[in-house]
C-alpha positions as CSV (number, residue, x, y, z in Angstrom):
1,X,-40.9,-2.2,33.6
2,X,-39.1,-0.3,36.4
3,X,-37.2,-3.4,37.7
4,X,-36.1,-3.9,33.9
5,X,-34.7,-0.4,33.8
6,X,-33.2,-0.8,37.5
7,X,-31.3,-4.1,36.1
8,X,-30.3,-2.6,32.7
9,X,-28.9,0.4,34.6
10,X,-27.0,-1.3,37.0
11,X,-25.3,-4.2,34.2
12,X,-24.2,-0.6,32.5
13,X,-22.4,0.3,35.4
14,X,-21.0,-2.9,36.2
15,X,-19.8,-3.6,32.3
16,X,-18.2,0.1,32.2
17,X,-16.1,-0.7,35.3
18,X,-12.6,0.8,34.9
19,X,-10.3,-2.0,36.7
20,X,-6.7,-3.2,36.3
21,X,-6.2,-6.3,34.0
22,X,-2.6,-8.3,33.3
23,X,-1.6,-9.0,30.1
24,X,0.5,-12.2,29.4
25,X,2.5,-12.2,26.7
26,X,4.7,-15.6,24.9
27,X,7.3,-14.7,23.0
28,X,8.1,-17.4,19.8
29,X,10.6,-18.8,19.1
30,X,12.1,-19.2,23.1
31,X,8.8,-19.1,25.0
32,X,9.8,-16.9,26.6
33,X,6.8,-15.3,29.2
34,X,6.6,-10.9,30.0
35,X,3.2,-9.6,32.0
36,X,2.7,-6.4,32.1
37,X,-0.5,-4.6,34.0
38,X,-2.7,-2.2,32.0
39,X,-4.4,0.5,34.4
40,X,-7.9,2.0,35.0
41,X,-9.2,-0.2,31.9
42,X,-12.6,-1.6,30.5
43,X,-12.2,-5.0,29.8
44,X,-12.4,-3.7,25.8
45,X,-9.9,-1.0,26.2
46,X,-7.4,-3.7,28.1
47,X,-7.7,-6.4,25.5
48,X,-7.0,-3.9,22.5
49,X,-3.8,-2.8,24.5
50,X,-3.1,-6.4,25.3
51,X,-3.3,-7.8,21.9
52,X,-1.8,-4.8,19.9
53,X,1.7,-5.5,22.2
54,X,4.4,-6.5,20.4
55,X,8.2,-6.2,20.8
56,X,11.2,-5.8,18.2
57,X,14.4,-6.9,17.9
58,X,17.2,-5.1,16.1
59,X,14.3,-3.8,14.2
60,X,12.3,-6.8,13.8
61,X,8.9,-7.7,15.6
62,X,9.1,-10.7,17.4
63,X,6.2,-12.8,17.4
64,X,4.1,-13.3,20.2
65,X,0.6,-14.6,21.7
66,X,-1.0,-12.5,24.1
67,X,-3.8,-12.9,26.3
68,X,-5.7,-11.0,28.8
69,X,-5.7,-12.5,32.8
C-alpha cells in the first residue's frame, strides 16, 4: 500500500509539471508554417492555447492546423 501511494504521488507531480511546449501552426491555403512557444505550461493548458490559435486577415480567420511539439 505505501509504495502505491509513493508511485501515485510522484506520477501527480510529474503529470503537473509546468514546462515550455512549441506550437506549430500550417496556415491553408499557402502552407505557410509560424511556431510560437507557450511558457510555464501543463501539457493541457499548452494544447488549449495551441489549438485555440488562429490568425485573421483583413478581418477574416485564416484557417490553420495546429499541433503541439
Amino acid at each position: 500500500m505505501k509504495k502505491l501511494v509513493i508511485t501515485l504521488s510522484v506520477s501527480m507531480l510529474f503529470f503537473a509539471c509546468k514546462k515550455d511546449y512549441t506550437c506549430e501552426c500550417t496556415t491553408t491555403p499557402g502552407n505557410t508554417v509560424s511556431k510560437f512557444t507557450i511558457k510555464s505550461a501543463t501539457k493541457r493548458q499548452a494544447k488549449a492555447n495551441c489549438y485555440s490559435y488562429y490568425v485573421e486577415e483583413s478581418g477574416v480567420k485564416v484557417e490553420q492546423n495546429c499541433s503541439l511539439k
